[in-house]
C-alpha positions in Angstrom: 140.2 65.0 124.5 143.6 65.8 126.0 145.9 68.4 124.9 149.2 67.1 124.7 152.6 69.8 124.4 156.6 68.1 123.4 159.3 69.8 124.5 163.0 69.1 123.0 163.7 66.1 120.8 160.6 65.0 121.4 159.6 67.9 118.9 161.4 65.6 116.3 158.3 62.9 116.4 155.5 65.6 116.7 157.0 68.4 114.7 154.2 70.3 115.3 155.0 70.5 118.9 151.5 69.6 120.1 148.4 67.5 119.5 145.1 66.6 120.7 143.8 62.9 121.4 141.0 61.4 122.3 141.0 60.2 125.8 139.0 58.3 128.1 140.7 58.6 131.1 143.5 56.6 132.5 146.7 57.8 133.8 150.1 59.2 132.8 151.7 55.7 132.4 148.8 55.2 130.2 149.4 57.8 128.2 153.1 56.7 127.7 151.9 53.5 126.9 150.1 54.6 124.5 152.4 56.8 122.8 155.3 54.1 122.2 152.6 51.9 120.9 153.4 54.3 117.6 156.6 52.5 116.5 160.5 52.2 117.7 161.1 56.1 117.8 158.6 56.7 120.1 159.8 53.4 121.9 163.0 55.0 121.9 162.1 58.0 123.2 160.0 57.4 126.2 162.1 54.3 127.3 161.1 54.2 131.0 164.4 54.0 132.0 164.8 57.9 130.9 164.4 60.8 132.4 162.0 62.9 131.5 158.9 64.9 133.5 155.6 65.1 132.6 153.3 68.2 133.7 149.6 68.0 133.6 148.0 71.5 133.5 151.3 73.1 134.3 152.1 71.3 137.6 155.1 68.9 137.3 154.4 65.2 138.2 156.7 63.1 139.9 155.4 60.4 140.0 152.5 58.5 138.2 149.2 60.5 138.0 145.3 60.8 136.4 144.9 62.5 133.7 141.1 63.6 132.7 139.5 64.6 129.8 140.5 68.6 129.2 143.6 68.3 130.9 146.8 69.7 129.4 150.1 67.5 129.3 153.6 68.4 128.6 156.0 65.9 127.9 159.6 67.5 128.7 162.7 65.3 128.0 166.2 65.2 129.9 167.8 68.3 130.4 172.0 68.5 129.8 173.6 71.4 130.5 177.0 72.8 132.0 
């Protein structure tokens, strides 16, 4: 199982702001596959052509990365600001 925490708008698709899934292993492209296998919003909102990081147990990734059973992942969207 993987722990998995949305940040932002992504808080719009998991209103809950978290969930846990069942996970055999595989890695952080995995995961996003995954995750816009759920329908056009999620499609939408992971496009690979955005920005966005992903942290597994609190350590930013920058680029793609394992993810094992137990870990923790945050999903944090683009960041605007002035």
């Amino acid at each position: 199982m993987i722990t998995i925490q949305y940040f932002g708008a992504l808080k719009q698709l998991q209103p809950a702001g978290t969930e846990t899934l069942p996970w055999s292993g595989g890695t952080t492209d995995d995961l996003l596959a995954l995750l816009r296998e759920r329908g056009p919003d999620w499609q939408q909102a992971l496009q690979p052509q955005r920005i966005f990081k992903i942290a597994i147990n609190q350590q930013l990734m920058h680029a793609c990365a394992p993810i094992a059973d137990g870990d923790q992942i945050a999903i944090l969207p683009p960041v605007t600001g002035g």
